[in-house]
C-alpha positions in Angstrom: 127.6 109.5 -36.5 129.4 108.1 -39.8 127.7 107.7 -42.4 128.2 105.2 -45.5 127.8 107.8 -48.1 128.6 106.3 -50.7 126.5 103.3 -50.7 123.3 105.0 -49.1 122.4 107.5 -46.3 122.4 104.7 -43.4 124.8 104.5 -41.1 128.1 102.2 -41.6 128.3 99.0 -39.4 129.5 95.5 -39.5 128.4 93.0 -42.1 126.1 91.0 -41.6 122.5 90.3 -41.9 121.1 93.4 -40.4 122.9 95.4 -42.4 122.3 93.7 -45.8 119.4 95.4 -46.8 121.8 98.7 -47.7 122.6 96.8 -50.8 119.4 97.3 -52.1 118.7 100.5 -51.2 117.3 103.1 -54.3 118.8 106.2 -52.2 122.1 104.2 -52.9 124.1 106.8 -55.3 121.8 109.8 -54.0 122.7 113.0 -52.6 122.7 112.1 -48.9 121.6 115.5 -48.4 118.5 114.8 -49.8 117.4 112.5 -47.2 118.3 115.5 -44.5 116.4 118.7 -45.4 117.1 121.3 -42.8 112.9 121.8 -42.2 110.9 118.0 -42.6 107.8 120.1 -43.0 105.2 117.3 -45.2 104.8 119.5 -48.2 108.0 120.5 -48.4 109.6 119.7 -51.9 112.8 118.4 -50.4 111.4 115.9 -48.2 108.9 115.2 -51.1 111.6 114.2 -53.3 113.6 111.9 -50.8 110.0 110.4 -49.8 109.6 109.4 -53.4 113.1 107.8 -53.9 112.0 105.7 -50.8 108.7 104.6 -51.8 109.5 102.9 -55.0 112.7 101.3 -52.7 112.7 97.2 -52.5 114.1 97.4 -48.6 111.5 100.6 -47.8 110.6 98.8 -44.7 113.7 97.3 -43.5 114.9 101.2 -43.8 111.8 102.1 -41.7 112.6 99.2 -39.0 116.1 99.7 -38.8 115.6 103.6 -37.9 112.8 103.2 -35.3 114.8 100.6 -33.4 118.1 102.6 -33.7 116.1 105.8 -32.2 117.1 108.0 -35.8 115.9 111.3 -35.3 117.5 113.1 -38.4 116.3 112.6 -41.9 113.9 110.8 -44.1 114.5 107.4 -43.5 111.9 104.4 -44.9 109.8 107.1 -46.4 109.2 108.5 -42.8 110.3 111.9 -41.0 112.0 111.7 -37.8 108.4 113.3 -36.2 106.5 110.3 -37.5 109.3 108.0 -36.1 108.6 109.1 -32.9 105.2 109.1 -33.0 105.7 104.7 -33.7 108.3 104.6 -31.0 105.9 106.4 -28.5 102.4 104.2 -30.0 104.8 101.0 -29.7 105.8 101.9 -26.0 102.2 102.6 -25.3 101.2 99.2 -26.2 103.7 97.7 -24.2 
């Protein structure tokens, strides 16, 4: 996968209105690498620190949306980890 690194950790794709909320991201400058810590233990300090970039973030939950529907398994993403991603992809096809 490509990603749009200098703009923010999400993936680059065509314009448009699903897209727009990259523009407003506050990982936008990070470190990428931040967002992907080898281990996405809770307590660990790495995913601590991306966590806390995305919780004062304007588009936090567009973030979160965007990488449950697109099935991202890698990384801290809307202040989640890729386990607590799937556990809202598996509770939303459960209520299905």
């Amino acid at each position: 996968m490509t990603y749009d690194r200098p703009l923010s950790h999400a993936p680059a794709g065509p314009p448009g209105a699903a897209w727009e909320w990259r523009r407003e991201a506050a990982c936008a400058g990070e470190d990428p690498e931040l967002f992907f810590p080898l281990v996405e233990r809770e307590r660990d300090p790495q995913v601590m620190r991306a966590r806390a970039v995305c919780r004062c973030c304007p588009v936090l939950l567009a973030c979160r949306l965007w990488a449950i529907r697109h099935g991202e398994d890698a990384g801290i993403w809307g202040a989640t980890t890729a386990a607590q991603r799937r556990a809202i992809r598996r509770a939303l096809l459960v209520e299905r």
